[in-house]
C-alpha positions, 0 to 999 in steps of 0.5 A: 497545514501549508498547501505545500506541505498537504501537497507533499502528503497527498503526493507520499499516499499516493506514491504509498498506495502505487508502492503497494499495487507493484508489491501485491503484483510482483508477489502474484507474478512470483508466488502465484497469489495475492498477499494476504495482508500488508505485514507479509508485503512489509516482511517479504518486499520491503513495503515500509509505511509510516502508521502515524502519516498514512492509514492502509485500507487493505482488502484481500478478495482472493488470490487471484484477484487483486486487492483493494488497496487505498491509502489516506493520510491520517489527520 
C-alpha cells in the first residue's frame, strides 16, 4: 500500500470510529441508554461501515456507561 493511500485509510477509521461515539451520544441524549450494538446505531442513525475496509470492536458496558468503540482497518 501507498502511504497516501494507507493515510486515506488510517484517516476513514478514524473519521468511522468519531461517526460511532457521536452516534452512541446522541442515542443516549435521546433515548436515555447506550446502543446495545453496532446494527441498532446502523438501523436507527444512519451508521454505514464498510466490513471488507474496517472492523468495529464494539464493547457495550451498561446503558449508562459509554461503549468502547475501536476501529481498525482490515488488512
Amino acid at each position: 500500500m501507498t502511504g497516501a493511500s494507507e493515510k486515506a485509510d488510517s484517516s476513514g477509521a478514524d473519521v468511522l470510529q468519531k461517526a460511532l461515539k457521536k452516534a452512541a451520544v446522541q442515542c443516549y441524549a435521546i433515548e436515555g441508554f447506550y446502543p446495545p450494538n453496532v446494527d441498532y446505531m446502523k438501523k436507527h442513525y444512519g451508521i454505514i461501515i464498510d466490513d471488507e475496509k474496517y472492523f468495529v470492536e464494539y464493547k457495550p458496558v451498561a446503558g449508562n456507561i459509554p461503549p468502547s468503540i475501536k476501529v481498525i482497518r482490515a488488512d
